[in-house]
N, C-alpha and C positions, 0 to 999 in steps of 0.2 A: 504494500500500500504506500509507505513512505518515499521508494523507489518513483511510483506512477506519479507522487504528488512533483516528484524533480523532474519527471520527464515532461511534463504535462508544465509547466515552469519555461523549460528551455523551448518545448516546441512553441509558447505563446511567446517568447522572445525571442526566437526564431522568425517568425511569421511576421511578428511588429517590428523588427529589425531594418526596416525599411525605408531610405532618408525621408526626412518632414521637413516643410519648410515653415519657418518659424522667425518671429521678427530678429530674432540673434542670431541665424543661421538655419544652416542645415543640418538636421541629428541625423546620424547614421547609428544611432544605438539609444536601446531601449533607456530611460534615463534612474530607474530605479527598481529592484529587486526587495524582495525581502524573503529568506526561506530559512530552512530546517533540514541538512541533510542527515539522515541518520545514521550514514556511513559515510568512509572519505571517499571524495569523488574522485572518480579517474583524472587523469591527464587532460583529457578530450572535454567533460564537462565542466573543469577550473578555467581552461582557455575561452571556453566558451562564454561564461557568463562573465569572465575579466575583458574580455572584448567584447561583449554586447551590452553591459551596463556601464552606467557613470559613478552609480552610489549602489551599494548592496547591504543590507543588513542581515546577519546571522542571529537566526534564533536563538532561544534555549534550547537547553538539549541538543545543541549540533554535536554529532557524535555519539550517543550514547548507545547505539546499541554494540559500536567498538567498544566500549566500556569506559568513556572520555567523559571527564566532570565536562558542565558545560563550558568555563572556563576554557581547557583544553581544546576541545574540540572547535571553540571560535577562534583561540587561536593557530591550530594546525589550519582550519580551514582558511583563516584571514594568508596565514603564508602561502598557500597554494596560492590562489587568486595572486597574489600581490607578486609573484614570482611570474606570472601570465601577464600580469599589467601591473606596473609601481605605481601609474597613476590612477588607478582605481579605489574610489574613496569606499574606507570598511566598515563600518558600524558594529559594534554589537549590543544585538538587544539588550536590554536589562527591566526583570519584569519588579515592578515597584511593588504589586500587589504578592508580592512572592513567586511569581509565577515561574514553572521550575526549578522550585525548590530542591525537590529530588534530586536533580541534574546536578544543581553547583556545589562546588569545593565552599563559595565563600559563606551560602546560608549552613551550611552544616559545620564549619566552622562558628560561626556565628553562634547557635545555637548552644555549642560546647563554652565557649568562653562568655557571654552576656547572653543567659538567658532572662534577665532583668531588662535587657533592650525589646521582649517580648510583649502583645498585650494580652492582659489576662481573666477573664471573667469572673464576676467576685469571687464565685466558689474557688479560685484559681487554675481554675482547669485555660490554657491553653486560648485564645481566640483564633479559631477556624476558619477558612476561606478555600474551596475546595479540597480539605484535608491538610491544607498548609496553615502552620501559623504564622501569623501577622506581628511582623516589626509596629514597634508604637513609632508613630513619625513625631510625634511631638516629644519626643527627647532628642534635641538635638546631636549629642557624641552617636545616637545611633542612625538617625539621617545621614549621617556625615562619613560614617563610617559604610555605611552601604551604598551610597552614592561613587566614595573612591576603589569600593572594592573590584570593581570590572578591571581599572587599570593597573591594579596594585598587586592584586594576586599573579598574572602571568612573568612580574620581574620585570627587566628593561624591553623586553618582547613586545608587550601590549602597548606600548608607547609609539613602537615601531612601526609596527603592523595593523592598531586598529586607531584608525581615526575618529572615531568621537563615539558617544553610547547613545541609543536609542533607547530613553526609557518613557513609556507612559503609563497614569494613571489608573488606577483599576477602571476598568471596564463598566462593571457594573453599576459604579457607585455605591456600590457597598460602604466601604471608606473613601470617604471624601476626603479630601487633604486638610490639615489642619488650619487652622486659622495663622498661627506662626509660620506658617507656608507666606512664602514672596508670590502675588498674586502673579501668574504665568502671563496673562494677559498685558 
């Protein structure tokens, strides 16, 4: 399944790969990706989306069914690409709402050394958001600390190879950002 969702990926940026004309020029490439591969890509599929996109962002869980925190696996995947085109800008996701928790080295880190940066329901049991629990964002050391963590855990690597993080908001609204939050707007 994960396979088809990548093939099914390249063949629509395949197809759309086709110059536009546009008041800045003309695009000969798709201008943004964003996926999840769950193994490492061949040769052929690294080339491929390094030369048909401008900006790509790697999910959670890239890697994992190699057995790659996700951590890992955005940055093996960010060096392929980047090895196929150095100008290709890398993202990687970072889910604010936990998302992928399972995947990452840094929430399960996390959880080991401040489980006080947790939020907890009076009985203290844990607060839930599809099985994962939720960082409190209104303690700032733990904002702050999960915010640097995407470029801090890979070493001098992440700095290299991924160009900026892609994080957004829970989805649902479940949690809404705290009022101590800098209005994004």
């Amino acid at each position: 399944m994960g396979q088809s969702v990548l093939w099914l990926l390249l063949l629509v940026g395949y197809v759309a790969a086709t110059p536009l004309s546009h008041d800045w020029g003309a695009l000969t490439s798709m201008m943004w990706a964003d996926f999840r591969s769950p193994s490492k890509l061949t040769d052929a599929e690294a080339k491929f989306i390094a030369t048909h996109y401008a900006a790509v962002s790697l999910e959670k869980c890239t890697l994992a069914s190699d057995g790659d925190t996700t951590e890992q696996g955005q940055l093996a995947t960010a060096r392929q690409l980047k090895a196929a085109n150095p100008d290709l800008k890398v993202l990687a996701y970072w889910g604010v709402a936990m998302q992928g928790f399972q995947c990452s080295a840094a929430a399960q880190a996390l959880k080991k050394t401040h489980p006080s940066w947790y939020l907890s329901n009076p009985d203290g049991t844990p607060v839930l958001m599809k099985g994962y629990p939720q960082l409190d964002y209104r303690k700032p050391e733990a904002r702050d600390w999960w915010v640097a963590a995407p470029l801090s855990i890979g070493g001098s690597d992440s700095s290299k190879l991924i160009d900026g993080i892609l994080a957004v908001k829970d989805p649902t609204g479940t949690f809404p950002l705290p009022k101590s939050f800098p209005n994004p707007n």
